[in-house]
C-alpha positions, 0 to 999 in steps of 0.5 A, spaced: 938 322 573 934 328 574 937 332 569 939 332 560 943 336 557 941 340 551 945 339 545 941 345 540 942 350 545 949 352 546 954 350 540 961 352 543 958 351 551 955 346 554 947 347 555 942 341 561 935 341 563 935 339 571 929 338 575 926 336 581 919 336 585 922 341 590 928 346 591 932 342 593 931 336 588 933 341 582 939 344 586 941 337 587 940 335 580 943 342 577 950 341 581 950 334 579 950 336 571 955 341 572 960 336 575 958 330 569 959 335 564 967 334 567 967 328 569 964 322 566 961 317 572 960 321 579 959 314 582 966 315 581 967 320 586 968 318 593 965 320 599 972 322 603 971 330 604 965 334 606 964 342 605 959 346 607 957 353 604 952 358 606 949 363 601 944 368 600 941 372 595 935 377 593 933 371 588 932 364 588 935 363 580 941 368 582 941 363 589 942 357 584 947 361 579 951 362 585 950 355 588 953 352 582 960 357 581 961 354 588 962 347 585 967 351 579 970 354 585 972 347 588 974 344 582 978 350 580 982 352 587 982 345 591 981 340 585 975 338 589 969 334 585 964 336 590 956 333 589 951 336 594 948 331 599 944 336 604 940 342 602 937 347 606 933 353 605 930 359 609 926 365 608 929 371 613 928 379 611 926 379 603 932 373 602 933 366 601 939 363 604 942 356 602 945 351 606 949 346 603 953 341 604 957 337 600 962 330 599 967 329 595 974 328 593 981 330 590 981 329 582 984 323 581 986 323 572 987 315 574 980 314 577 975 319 574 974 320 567 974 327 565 971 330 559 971 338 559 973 344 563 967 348 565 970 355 567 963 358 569 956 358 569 953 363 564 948 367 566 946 366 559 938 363 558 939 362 565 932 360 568 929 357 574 922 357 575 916 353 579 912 348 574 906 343 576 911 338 578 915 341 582 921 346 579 926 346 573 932 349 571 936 351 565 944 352 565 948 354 560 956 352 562 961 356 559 966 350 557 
């Protein structure tokens, strides 16, 4: 799990940590803490529909703000528990663009144990940045 959440950040929000060796790891791994904030075990999630989402930005960190709010987006006007399986990135006239696709299912209450609904991503202490190991994010949810 390429990610912690960070009890001593955001008292009335949620707060994680997500890292990876590449761009594509920590946006993985972001995606991922954002829908286990909702739900407790995404191995519940089933693989049973596939969205994919285009994206471009001036800056890596807003590419990543606005990566996140389409899993908010999902969850709030499909009831779509959404988690990335493909990633991609390309550099074209001073902007970053990401290709993403994702799987997942409808919120079953039966199967999927929730535990908060996130309403946004904040950009509050919002930061992405490249480390010696790779890159790290840190997200604060608004709950």
């Amino acid at each position: 799990m390429p990610y912690e959440f960070l009890e001593d950040i955001a008292t009335a929000d949620i707060a994680f940590r997500a890292w990876g060796k590449d761009l594509q790891e920590v946006f993985k791994a972001a995606g991922d803490a954002t829908i286990n904030t909702m739900i407790e075990d995404l191995d519940s999630i089933e693989r049973k529909e596939t969205r994919t989402f285009h994206l471009e930005d001036d800056a890596l960190d807003l590419l990543l703000f606005n990566f996140l709010q389409e899993f908010v987006y999902y969850k709030d006007s499909e009831l779509l528990l959404l988690r990335a399986q493909q990633i991609d990135f390309e550099e074209k006239d001073d902007k970053y663009q990401l290709t993403a696709v994702t799987q997942g299912e409808t919120l079953d209450r039966d199967r999927h144990e929730q535990r908060v609904d996130v309403k946004a991503v904040t950009l509050h202490r919002f930061q992405l940045e490249k480390t010696n190991d790779g890159w790290t994010a840190m997200v604060i949810l608004d709950i």
